[in-house]
N, C-alpha and C positions, 0 to 999 in steps of 0.2 A: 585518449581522454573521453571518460562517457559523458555525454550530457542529458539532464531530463529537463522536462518542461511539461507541467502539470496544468491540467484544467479541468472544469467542471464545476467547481464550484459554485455555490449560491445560498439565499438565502432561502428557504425552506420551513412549511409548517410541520408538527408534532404528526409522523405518522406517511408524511411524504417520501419519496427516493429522488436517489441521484444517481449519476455515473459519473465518477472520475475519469478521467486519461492520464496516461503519463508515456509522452514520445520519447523514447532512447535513442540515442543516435553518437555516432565516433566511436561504439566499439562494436565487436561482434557483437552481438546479442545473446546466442544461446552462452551456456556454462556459469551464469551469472545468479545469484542471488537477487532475487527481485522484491520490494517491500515497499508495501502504506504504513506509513506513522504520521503520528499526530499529537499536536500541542495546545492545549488551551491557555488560556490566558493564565500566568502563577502556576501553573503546573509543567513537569519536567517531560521530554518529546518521552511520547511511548505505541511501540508496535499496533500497528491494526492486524496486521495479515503479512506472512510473506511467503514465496512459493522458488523454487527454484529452477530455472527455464529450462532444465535439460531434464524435468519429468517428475513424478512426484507428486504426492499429496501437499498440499498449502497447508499450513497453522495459521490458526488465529488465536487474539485476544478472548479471554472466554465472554466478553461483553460484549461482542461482535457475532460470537457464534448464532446461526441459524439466522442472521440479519443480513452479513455483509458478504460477498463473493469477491475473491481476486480472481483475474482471469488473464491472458495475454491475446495478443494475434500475433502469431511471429511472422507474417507478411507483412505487417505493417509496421514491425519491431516499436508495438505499443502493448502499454500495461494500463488494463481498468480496474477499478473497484468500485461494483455494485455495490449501492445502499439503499434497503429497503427498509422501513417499518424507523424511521429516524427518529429518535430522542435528542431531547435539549443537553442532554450529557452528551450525544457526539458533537456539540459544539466548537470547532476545535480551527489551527489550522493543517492540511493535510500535506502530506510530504511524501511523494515517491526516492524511493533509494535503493542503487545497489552496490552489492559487494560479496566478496568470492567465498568466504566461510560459510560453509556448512558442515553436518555431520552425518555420518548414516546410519541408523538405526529402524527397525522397522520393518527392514525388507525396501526399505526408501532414503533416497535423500532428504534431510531437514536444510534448512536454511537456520541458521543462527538469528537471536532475536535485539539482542542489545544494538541501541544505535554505533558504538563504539565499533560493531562490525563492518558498517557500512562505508564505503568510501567516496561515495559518490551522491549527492543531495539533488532536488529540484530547487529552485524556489518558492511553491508553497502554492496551496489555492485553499479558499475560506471555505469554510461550510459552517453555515449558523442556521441553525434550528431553532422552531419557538413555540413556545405550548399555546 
């Protein structure tokens, strides 16, 4: 059973960064599918970024591109996402999750993007941004 547990979170002005965490733990960690998503308020969860731990280019949201970085430490079998240059549209709440679907194309693994993929949730950490 994996478990995550996300933090970082906060309240933040227009133009500020954060870092995420999200601790995995009860399963191996490499061959996983690893992913940020995120929910605002009235709207439906949708992808930030996801990368898959056994190597591989990350995909992101194109809203995110050039702003937001996923990264892992597999010593510490944690997952971050970097956020820099923050807009009040990342408003949201943020959600680490994994799950074993991927595909490979590219010359690389992808991780698959729909949440239906994922098996595995956090409980969630806030990030509110304010102009």
């Amino acid at each position: 059973q994996v478990q995550l547990v996300e933090s970082g979170g906060d309240s933040v002005q227009a133009g500020g960064s954060l870092r995420l965490s999200c601790a995995v733990s009860g399963s191996p960690y490499s061959g996983y599918c690893m992913g940020w998503f995120r929910q605002a308020p009235g709207k439906e969860r949708e992808v930030v970024a996801v990368a898959y731990t056994g190597g591989g280019s990350p995909d992101y949201v194109d809203a995110v591109k050039g702003r937001f970085t996923i990264s892992r430490d597999n010593a510490k079998n944690t997952l971050y996402l970097q956020m820099n240059s923050l807009k009040p549209e990342d408003t949201a709440m943020y959600y680490c999750a994994a799950g074993l679907s991927r595909r490979y194309y590219g010359g690389s693994w992808h991780c698959r993007t729909p949440t239906s993929e994922y098996n595995y949730w956090g409980q969630g950490t806030q990030v509110t941004v304010s102009s």
